[in-house]
C-alpha positions as CSV (number, residue, x, y, z in Angstrom):
1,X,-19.8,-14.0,-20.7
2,X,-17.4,-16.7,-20.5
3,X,-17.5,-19.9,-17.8
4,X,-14.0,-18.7,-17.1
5,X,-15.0,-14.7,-16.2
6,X,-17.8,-15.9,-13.8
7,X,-14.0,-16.5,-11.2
8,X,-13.6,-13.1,-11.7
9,X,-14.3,-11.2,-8.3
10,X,-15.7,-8.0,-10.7
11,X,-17.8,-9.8,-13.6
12,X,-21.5,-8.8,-12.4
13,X,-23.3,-11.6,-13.0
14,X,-26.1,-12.3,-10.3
15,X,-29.3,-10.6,-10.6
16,X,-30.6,-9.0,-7.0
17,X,-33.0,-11.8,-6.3
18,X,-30.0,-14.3,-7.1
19,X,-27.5,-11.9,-4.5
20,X,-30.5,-11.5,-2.0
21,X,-30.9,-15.8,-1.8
22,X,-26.9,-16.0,-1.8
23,X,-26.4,-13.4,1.7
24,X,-29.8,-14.7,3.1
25,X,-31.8,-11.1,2.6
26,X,-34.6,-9.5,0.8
27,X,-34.0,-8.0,-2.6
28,X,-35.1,-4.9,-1.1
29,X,-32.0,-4.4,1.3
30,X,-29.8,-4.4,-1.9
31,X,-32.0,-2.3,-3.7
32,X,-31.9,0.3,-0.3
33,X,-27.8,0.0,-0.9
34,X,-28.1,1.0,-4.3
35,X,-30.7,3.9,-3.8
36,X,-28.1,5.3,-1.1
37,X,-25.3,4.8,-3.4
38,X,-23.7,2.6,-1.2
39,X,-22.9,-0.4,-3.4
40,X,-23.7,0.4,-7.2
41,X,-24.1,-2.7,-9.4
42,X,-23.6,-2.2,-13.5
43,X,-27.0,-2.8,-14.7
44,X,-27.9,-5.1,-17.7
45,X,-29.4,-3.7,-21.1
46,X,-32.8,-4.3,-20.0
47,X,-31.8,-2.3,-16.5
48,X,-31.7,-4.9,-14.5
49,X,-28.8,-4.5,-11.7
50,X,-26.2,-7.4,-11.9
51,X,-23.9,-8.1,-8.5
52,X,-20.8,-8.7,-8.5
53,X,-18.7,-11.2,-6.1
54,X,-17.0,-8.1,-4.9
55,X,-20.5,-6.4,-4.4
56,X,-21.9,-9.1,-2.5
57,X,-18.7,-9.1,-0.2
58,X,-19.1,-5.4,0.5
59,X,-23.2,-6.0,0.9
60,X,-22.4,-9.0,3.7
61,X,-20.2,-6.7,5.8
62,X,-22.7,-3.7,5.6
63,X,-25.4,-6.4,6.5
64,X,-23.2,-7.6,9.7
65,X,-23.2,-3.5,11.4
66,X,-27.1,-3.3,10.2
67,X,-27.4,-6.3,11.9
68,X,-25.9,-5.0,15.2
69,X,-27.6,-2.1,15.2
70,X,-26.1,0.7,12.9
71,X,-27.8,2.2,10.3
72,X,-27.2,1.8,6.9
73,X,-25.3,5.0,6.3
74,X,-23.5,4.2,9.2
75,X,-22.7,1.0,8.2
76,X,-21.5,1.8,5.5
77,X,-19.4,4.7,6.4
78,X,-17.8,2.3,8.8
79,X,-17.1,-0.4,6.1
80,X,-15.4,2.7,4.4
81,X,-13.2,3.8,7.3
82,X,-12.1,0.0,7.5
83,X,-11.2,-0.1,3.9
84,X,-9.0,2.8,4.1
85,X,-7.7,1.8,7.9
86,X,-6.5,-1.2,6.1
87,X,-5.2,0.6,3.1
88,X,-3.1,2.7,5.1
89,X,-2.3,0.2,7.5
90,X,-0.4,-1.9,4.6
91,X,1.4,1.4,3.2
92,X,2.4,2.0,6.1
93,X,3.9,-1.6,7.0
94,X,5.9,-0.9,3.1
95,X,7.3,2.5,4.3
96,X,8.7,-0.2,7.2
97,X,10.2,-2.3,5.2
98,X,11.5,0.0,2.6
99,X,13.5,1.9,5.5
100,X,14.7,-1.0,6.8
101,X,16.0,-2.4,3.8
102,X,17.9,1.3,3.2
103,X,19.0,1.1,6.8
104,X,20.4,-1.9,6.5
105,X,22.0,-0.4,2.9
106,X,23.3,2.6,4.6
107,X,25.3,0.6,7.3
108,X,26.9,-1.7,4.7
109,X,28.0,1.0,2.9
110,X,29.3,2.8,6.0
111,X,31.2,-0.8,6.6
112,X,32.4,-1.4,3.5
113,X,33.7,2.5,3.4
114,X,35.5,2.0,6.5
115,X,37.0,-0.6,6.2
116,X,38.2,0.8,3.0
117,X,39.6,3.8,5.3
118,X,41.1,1.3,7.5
119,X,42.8,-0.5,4.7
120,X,44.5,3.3,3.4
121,X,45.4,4.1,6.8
122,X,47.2,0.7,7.2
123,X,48.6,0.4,3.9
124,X,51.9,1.6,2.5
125,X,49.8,5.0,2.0
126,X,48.7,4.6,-1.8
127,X,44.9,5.8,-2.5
128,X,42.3,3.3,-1.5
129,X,39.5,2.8,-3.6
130,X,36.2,1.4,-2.5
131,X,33.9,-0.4,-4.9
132,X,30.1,-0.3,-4.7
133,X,27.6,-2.5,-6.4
134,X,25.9,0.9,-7.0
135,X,29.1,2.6,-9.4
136,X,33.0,2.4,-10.2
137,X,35.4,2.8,-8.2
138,X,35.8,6.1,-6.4
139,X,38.7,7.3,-4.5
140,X,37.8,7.5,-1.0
141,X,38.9,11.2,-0.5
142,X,35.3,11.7,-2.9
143,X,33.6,10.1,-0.4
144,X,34.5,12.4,2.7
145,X,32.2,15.2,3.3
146,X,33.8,18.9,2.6
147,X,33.3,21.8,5.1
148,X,33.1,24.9,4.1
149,X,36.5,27.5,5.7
150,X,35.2,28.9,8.5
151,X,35.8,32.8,8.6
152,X,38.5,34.3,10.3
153,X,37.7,35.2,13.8
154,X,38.3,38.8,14.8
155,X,40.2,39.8,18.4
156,X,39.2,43.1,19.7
């Protein structure tokens, strides 16, 4: 392992007793989060579990709910439901954006085709054309919405 990998959030590279002195616990609480499959470090070629940054992160946040009185299960189920509050929290704050930026698409289309209208109506009646960053040039009669004939109404 490189000194440059050791940056590297994911490179497990602290041995449990290492981990437990860095969060200020007993290698047995990290051992307890890898019995209950809570947080898995990879485990070297003689066995031993290696912790990642990333790990030790996760392990810190369980410790804080333990700490307050959750069990670990708990705590870790809440850690979970955080994770994924956040997750959907910043999808969600996308969607936002992404429907702004077509709202804001849709009405400068709907500018640019009116004022295209407005230039037809006004001219000397030739065919306007509005262009869109999106295409060529298409007649603005294309752009108008057809309805279908109505069917003739019967008088009794």
């Amino acid at each position: 392992m490189g000194a440059e990998s050791l940056d590297d959030e994911d490179t497990p590279a602290l041995t449990t007793g290492q981990a437990a002195e860095f969060l200020g616990v007993r290698p047995a609480f990290l051992r307890s989060l890898d019995a209950g499959r809570m947080v898995r470090p990879e485990r070297s070629a003689g066995g031993h579990r290696r912790w990642t940054r990333r790990q030790l992160a996760l392990a810190a946040r369980i410790r804080e709910l333990f700490d307050e009185g959750l069990t670990l299960t708990a705590a870790a189920m809440v850690v979970t439901l955080q994770d994924e509050v956040a997750l959907v929290t910043r999808e969600r704050d996308q969607a936002h954006d992404e429907l702004d930026r077509a709202r804001r698409e849709l009405a400068r289309v709907r500018h640019e085709l009116a004022a295209a209208r407005n230039g037809s109506t006004a001219g000397s009646g030739s065919s306007a054309r509005v262009h869109s960053a999106c295409g060529p040039e298409v007649p603005t009669t294309a752009l108008r919405p057809s309805l279908p004939a109505l069917p003739p109404q019967r008088t009794s």
